[in-house]
PyMOL Python script that loads the backbone (N, CA, C, O; Angstrom):
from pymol import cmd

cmd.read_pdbstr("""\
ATOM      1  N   UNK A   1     -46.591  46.531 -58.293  1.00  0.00           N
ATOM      2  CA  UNK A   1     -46.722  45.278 -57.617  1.00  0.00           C
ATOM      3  C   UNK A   1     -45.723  45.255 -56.471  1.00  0.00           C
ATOM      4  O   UNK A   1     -44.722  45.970 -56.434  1.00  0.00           O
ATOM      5  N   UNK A   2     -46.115  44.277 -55.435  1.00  0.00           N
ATOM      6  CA  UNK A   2     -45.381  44.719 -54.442  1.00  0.00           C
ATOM      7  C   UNK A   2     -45.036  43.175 -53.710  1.00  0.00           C
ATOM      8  O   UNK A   2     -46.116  42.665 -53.413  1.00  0.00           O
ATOM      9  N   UNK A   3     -44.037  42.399 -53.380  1.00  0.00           N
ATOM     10  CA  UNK A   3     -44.114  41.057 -53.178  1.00  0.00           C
ATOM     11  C   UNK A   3     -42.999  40.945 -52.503  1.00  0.00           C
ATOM     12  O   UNK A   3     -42.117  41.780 -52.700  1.00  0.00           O
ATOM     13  N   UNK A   4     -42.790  39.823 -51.506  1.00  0.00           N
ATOM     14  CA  UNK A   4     -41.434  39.005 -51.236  1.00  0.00           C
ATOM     15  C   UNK A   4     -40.381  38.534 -52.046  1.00  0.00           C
ATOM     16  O   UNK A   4     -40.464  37.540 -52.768  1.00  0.00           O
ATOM     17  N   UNK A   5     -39.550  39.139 -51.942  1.00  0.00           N
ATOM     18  CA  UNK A   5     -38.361  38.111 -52.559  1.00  0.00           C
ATOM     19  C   UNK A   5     -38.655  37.170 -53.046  1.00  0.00           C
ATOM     20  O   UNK A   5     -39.080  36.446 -52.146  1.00  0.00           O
ATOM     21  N   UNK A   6     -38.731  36.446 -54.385  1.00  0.00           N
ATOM     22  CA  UNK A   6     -38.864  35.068 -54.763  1.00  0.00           C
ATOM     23  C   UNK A   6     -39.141  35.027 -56.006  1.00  0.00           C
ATOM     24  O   UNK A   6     -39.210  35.944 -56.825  1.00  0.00           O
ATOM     25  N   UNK A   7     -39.367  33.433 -56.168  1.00  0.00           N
ATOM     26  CA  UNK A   7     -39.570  33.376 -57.840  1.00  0.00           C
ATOM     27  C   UNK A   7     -41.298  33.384 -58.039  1.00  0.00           C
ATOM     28  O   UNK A   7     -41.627  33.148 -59.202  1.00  0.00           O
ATOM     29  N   UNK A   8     -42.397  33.609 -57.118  1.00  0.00           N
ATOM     30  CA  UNK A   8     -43.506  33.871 -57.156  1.00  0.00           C
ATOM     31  C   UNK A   8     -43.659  35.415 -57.888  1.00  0.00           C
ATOM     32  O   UNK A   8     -44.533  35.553 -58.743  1.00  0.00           O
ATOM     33  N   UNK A   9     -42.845  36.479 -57.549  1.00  0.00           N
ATOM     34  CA  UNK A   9     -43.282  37.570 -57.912  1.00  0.00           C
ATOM     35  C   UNK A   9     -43.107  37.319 -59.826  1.00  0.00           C
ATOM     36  O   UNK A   9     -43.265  38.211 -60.660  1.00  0.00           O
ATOM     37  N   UNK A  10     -42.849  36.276 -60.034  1.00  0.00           N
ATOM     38  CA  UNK A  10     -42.735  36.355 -61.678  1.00  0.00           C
ATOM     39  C   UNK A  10     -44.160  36.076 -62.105  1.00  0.00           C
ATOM     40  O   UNK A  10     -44.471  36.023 -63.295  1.00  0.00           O
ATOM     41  N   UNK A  11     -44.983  35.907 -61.159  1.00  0.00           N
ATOM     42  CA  UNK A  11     -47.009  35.825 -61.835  1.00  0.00           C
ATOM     43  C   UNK A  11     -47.264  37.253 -61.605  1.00  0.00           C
ATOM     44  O   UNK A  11     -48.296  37.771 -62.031  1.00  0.00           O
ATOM     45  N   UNK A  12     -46.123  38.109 -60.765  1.00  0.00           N
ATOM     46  CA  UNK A  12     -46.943  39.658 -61.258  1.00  0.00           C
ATOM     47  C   UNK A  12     -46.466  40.299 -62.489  1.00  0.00           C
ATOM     48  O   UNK A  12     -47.031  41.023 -63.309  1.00  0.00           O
ATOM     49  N   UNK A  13     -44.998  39.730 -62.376  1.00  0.00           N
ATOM     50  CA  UNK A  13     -44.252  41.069 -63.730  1.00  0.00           C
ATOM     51  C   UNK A  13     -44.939  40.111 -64.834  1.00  0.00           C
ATOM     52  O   UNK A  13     -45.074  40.830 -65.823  1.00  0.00           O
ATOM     53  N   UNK A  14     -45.352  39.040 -65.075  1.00  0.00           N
ATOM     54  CA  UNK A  14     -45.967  38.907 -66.336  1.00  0.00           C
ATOM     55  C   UNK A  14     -46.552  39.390 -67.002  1.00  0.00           C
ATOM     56  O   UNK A  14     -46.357  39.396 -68.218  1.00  0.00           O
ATOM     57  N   UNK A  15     -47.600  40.036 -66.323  1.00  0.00           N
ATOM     58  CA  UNK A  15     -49.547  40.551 -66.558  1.00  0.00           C
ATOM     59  C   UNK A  15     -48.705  41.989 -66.609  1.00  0.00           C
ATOM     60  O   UNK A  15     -49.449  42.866 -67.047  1.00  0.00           O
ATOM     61  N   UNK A  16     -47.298  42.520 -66.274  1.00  0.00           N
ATOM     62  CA  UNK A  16     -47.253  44.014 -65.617  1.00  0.00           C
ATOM     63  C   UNK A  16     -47.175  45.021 -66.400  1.00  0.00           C
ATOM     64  O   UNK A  16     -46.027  44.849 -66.809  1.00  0.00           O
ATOM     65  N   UNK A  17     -47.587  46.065 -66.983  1.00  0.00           N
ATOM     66  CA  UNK A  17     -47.640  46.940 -68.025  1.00  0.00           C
ATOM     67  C   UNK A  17     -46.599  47.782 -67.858  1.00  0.00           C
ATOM     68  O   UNK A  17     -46.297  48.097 -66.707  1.00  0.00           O
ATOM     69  N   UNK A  18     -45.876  48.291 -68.943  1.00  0.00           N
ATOM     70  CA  UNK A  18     -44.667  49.115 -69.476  1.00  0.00           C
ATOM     71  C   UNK A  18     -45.187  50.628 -68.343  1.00  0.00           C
ATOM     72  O   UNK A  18     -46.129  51.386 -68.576  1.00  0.00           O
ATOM     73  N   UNK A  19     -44.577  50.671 -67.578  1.00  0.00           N
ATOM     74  CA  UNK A  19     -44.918  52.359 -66.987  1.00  0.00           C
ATOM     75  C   UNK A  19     -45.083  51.460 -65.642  1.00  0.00           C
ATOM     76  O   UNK A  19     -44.235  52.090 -65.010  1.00  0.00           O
ATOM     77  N   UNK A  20     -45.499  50.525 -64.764  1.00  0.00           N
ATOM     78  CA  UNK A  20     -45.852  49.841 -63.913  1.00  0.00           C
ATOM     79  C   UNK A  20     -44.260  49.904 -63.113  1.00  0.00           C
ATOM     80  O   UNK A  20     -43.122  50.278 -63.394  1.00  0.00           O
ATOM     81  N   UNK A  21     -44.990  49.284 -61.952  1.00  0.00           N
ATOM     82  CA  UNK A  21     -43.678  49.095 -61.036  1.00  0.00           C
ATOM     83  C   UNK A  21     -43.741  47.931 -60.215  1.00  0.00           C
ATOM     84  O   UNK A  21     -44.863  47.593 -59.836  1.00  0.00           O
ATOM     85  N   UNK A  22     -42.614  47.152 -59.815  1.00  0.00           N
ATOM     86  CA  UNK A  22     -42.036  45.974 -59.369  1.00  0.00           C
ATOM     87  C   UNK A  22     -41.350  46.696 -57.588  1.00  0.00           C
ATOM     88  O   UNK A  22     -40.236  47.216 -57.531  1.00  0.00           O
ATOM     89  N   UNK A  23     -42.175  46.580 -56.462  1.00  0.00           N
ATOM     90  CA  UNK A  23     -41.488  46.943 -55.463  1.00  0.00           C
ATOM     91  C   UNK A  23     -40.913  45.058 -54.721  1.00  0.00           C
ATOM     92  O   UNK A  23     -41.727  44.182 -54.426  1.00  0.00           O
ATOM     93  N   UNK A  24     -39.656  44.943 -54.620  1.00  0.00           N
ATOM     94  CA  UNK A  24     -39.603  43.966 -54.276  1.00  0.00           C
ATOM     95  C   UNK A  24     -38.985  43.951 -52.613  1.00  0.00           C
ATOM     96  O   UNK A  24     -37.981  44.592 -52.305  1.00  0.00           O
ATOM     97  N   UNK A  25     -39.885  42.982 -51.481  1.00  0.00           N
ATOM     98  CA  UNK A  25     -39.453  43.021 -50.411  1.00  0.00           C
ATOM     99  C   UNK A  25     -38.478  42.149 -50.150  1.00  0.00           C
ATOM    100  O   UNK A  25     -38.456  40.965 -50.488  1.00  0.00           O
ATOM    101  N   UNK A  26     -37.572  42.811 -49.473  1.00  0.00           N
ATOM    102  CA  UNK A  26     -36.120  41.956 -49.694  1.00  0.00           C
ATOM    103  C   UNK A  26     -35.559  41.382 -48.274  1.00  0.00           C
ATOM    104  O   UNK A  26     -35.293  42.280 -47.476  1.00  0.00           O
ATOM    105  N   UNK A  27     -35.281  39.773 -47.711  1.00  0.00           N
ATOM    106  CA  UNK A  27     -34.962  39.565 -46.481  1.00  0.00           C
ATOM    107  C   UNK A  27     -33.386  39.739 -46.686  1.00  0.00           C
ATOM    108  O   UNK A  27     -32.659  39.466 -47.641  1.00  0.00           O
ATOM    109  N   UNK A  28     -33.058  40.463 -45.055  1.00  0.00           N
ATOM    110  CA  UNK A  28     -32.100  40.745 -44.747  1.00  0.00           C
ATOM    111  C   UNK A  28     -30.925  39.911 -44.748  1.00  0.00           C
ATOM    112  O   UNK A  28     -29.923  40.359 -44.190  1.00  0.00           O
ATOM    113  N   UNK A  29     -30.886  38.836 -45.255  1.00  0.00           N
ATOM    114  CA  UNK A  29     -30.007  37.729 -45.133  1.00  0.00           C
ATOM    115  C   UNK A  29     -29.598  36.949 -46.690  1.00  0.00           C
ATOM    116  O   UNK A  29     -28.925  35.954 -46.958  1.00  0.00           O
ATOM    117  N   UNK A  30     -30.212  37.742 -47.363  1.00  0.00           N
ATOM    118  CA  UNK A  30     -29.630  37.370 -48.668  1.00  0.00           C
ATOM    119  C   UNK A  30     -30.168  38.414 -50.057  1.00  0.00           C
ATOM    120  O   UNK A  30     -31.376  38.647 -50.093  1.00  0.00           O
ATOM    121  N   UNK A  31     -29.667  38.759 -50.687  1.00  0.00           N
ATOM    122  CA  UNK A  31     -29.709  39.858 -51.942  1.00  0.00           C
ATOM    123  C   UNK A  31     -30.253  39.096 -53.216  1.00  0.00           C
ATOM    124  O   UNK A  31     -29.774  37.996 -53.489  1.00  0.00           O
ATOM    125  N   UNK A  32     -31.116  39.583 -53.902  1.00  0.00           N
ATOM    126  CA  UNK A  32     -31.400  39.322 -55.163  1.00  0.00           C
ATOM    127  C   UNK A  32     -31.593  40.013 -56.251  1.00  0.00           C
ATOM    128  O   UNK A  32     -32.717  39.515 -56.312  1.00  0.00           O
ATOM    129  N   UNK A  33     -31.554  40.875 -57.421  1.00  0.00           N
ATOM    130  CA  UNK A  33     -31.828  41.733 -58.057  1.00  0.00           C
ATOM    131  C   UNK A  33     -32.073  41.308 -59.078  1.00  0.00           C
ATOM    132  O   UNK A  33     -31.962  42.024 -60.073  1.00  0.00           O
ATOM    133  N   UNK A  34     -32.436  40.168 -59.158  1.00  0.00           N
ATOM    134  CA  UNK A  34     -32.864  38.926 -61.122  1.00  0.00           C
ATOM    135  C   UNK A  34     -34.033  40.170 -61.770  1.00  0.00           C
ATOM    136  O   UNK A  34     -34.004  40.272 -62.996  1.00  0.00           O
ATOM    137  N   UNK A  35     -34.752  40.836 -61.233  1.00  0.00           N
ATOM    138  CA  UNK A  35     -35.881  41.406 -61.726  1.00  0.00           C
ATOM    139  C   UNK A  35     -35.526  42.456 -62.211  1.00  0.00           C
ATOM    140  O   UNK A  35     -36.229  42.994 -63.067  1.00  0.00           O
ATOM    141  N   UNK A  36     -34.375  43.001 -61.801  1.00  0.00           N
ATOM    142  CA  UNK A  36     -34.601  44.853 -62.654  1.00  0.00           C
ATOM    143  C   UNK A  36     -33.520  44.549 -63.729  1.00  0.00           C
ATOM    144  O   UNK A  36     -32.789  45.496 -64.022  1.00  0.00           O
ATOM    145  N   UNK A  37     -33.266  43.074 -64.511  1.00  0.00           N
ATOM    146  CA  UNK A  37     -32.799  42.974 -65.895  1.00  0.00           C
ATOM    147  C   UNK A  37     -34.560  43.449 -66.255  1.00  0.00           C
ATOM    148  O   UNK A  37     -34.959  44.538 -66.667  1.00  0.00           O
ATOM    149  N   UNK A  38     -35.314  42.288 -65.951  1.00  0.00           N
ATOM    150  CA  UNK A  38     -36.515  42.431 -67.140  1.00  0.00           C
ATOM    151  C   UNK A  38     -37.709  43.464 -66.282  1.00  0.00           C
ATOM    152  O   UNK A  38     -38.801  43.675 -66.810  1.00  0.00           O
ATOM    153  N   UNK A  39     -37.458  43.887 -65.315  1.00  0.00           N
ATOM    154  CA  UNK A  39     -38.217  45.214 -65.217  1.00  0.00           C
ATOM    155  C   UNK A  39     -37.524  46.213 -66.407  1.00  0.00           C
ATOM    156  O   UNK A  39     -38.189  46.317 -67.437  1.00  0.00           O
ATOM    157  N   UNK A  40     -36.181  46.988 -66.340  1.00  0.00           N
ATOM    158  CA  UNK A  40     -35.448  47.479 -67.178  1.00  0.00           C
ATOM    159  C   UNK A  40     -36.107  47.176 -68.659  1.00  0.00           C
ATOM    160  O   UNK A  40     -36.663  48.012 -69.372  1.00  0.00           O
ATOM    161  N   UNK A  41     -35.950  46.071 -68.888  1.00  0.00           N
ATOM    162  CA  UNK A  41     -36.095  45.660 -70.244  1.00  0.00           C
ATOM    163  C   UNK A  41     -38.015  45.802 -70.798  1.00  0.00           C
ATOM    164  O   UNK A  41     -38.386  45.460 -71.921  1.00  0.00           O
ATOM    165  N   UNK A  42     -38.752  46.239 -69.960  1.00  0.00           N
ATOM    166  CA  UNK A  42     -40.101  45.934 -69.976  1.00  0.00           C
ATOM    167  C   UNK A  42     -40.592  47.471 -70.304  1.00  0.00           C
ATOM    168  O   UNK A  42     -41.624  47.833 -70.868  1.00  0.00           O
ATOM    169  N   UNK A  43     -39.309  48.405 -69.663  1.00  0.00           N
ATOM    170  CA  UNK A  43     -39.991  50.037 -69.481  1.00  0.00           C
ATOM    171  C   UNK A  43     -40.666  49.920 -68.319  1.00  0.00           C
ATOM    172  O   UNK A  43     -41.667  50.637 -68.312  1.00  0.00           O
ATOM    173  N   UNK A  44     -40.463  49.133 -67.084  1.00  0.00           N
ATOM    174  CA  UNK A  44     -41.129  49.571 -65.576  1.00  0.00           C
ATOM    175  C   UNK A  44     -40.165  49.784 -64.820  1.00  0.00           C
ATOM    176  O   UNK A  44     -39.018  49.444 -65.112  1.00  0.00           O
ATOM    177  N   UNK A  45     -40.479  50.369 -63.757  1.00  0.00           N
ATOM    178  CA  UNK A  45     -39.947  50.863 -62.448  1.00  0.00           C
ATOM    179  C   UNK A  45     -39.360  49.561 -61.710  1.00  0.00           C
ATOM    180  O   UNK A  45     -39.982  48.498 -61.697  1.00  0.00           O
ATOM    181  N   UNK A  46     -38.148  49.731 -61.115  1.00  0.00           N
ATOM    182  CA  UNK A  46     -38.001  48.642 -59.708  1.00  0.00           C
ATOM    183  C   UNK A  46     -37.305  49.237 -58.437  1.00  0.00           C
ATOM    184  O   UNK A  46     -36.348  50.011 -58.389  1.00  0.00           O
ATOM    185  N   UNK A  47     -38.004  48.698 -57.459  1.00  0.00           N
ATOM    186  CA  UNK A  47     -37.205  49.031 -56.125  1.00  0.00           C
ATOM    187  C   UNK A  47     -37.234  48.171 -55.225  1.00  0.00           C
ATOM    188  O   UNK A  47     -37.545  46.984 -55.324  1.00  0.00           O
ATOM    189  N   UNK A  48     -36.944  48.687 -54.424  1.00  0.00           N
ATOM    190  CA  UNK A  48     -36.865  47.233 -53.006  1.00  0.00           C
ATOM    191  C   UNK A  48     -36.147  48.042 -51.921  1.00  0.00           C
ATOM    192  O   UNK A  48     -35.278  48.914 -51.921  1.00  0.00           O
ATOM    193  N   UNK A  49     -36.852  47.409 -51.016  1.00  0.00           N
ATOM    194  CA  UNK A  49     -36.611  47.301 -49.457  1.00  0.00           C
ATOM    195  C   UNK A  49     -36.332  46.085 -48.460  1.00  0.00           C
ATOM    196  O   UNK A  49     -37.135  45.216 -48.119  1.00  0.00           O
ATOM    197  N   UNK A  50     -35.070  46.225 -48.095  1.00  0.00           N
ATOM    198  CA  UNK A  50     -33.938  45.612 -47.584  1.00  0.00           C
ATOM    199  C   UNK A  50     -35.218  45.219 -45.799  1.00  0.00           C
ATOM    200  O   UNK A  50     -35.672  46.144 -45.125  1.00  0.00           O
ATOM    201  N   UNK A  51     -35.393  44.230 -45.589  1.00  0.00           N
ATOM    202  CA  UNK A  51     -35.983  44.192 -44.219  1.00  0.00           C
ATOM    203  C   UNK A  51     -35.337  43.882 -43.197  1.00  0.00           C
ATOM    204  O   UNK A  51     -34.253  43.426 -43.560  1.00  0.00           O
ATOM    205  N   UNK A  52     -35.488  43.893 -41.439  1.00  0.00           N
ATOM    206  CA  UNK A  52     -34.718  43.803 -40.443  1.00  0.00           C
ATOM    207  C   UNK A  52     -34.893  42.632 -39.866  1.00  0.00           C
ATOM    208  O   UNK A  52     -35.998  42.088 -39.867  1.00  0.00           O
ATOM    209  N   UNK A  53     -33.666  42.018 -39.216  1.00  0.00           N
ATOM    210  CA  UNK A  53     -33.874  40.481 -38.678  1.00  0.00           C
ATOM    211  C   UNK A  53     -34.804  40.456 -37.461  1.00  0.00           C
ATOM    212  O   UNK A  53     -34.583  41.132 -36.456  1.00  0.00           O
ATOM    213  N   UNK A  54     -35.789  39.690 -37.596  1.00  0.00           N
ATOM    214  CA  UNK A  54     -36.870  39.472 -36.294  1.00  0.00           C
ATOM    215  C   UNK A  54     -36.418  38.252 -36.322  1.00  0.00           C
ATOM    216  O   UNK A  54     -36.182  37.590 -37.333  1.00  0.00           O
ATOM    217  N   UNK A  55     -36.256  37.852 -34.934  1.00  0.00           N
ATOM    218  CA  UNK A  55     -36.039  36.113 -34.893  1.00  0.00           C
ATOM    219  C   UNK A  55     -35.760  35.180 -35.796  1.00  0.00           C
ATOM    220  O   UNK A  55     -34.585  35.270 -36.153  1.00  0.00           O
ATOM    221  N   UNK A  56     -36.243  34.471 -36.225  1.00  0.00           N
ATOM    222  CA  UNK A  56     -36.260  33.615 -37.556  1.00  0.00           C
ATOM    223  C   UNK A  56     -36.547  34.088 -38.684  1.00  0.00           C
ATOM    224  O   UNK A  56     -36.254  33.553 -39.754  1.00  0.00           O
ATOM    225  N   UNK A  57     -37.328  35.451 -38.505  1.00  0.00           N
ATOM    226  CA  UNK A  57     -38.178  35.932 -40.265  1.00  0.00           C
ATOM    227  C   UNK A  57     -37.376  37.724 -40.077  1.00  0.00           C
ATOM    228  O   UNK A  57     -36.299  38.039 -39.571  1.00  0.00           O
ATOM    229  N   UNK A  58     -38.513  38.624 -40.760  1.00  0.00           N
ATOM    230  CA  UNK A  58     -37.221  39.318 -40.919  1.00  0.00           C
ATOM    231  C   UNK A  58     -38.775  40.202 -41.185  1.00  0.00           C
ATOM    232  O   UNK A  58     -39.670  39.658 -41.831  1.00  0.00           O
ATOM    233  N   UNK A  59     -38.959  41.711 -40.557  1.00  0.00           N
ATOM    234  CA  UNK A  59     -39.744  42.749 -40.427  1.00  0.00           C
ATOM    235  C   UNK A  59     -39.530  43.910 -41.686  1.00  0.00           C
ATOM    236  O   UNK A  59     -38.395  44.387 -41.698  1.00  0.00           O
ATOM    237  N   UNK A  60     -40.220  44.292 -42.466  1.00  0.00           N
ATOM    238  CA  UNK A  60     -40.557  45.391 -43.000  1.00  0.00           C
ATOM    239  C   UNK A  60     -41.051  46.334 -42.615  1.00  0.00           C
ATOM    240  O   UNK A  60     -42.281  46.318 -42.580  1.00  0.00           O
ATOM    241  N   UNK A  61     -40.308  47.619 -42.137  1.00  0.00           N
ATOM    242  CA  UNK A  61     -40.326  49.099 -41.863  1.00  0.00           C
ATOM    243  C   UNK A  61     -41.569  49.787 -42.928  1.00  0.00           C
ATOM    244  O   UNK A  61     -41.073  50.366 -43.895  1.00  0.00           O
ATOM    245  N   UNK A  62     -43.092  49.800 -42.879  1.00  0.00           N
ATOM    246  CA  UNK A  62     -44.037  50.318 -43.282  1.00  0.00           C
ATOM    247  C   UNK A  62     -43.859  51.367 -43.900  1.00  0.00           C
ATOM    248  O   UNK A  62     -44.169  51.492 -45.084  1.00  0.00           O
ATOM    249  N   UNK A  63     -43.197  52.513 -43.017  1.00  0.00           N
ATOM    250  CA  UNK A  63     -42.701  53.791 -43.304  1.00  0.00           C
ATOM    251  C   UNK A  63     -41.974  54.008 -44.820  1.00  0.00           C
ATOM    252  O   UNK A  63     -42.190  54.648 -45.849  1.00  0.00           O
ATOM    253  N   UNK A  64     -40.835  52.929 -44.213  1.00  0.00           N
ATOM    254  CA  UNK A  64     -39.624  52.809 -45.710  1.00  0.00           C
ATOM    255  C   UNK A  64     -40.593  52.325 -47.004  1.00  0.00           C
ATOM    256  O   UNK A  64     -40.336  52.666 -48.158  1.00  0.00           O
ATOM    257  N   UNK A  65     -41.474  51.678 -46.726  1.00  0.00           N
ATOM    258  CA  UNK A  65     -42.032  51.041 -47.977  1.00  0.00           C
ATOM    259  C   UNK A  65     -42.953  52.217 -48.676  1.00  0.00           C
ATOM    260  O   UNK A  65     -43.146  52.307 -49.888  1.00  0.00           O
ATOM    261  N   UNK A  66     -43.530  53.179 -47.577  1.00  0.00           N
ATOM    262  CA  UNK A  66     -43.671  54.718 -48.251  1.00  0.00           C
ATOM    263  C   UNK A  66     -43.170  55.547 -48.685  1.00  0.00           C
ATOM    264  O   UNK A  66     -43.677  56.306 -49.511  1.00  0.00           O
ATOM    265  N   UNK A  67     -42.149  55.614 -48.284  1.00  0.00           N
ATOM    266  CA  UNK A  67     -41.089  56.548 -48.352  1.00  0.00           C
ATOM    267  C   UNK A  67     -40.842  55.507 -50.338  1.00  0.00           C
ATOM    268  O   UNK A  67     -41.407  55.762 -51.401  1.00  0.00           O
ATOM    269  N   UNK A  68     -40.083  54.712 -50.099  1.00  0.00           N
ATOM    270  CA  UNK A  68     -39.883  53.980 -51.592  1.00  0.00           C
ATOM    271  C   UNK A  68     -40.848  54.084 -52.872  1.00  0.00           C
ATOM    272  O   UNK A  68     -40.611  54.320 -54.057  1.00  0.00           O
ATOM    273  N   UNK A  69     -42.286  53.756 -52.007  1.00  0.00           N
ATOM    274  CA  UNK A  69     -42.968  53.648 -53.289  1.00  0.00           C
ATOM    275  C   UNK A  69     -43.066  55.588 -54.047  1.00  0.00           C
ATOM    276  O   UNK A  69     -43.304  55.992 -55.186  1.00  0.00           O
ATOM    277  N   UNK A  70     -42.745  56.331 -52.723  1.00  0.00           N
ATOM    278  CA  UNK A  70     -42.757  57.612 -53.147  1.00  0.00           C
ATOM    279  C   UNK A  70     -42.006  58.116 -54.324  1.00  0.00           C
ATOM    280  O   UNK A  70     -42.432  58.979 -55.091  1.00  0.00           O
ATOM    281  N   UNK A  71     -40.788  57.480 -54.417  1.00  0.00           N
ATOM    282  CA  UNK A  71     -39.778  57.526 -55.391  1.00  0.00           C
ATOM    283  C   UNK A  71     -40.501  56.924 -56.837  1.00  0.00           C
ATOM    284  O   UNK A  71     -40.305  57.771 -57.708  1.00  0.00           O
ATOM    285  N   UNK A  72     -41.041  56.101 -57.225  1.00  0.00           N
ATOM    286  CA  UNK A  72     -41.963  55.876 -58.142  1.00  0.00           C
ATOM    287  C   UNK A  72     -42.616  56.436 -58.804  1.00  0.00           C
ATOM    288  O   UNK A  72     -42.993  56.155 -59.941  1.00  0.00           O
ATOM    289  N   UNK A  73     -42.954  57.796 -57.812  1.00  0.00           N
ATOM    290  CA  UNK A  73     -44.329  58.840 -58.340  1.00  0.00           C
ATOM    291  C   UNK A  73     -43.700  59.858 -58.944  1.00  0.00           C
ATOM    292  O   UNK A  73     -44.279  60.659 -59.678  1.00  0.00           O
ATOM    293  N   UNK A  74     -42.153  59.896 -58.599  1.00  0.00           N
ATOM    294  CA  UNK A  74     -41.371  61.097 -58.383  1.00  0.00           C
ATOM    295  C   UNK A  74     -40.808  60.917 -60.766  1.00  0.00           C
ATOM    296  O   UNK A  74     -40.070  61.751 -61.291  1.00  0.00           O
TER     297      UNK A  74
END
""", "prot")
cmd.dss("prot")
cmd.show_as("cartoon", "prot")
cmd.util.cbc("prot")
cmd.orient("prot")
């Protein structure tokens, strides 16, 4: 699963099966890591990608998010 920062991504890790993975997109202006207690605790994968300040919102590097989910497979 793959989502924004927030407390929305908790309607994916619900449904999310043991072996599954939690990629979380992360804005550049504040840190969160609440999810890889109960990813950890579930038997799934977590990662995240840190995004860059665009004006008011904040851009995700496509590439990096390949490069990451690559680590998953690995």
């Amino acid at each position: 699963m793959i989502g924004v920062e927030g407390s929305g991504l908790m309607h994916g890790i619900l449904p999310l099966s043991p072996g599954g993975g939690l990629l979380v997109l992360q804005p550049p202006n504040r840190f969160s890591a609440i999810f890889k207690d109960l990813t950890d605790r579930d038997g799934q994968r977590f990662g995240f990608v840190v995004g860059l300040p665009k004006e008011e919102d904040f851009w995700i590097d496509p590439d990096e998010v390949e490069r990451t989910l690559d680590l998953f497979a690995a």
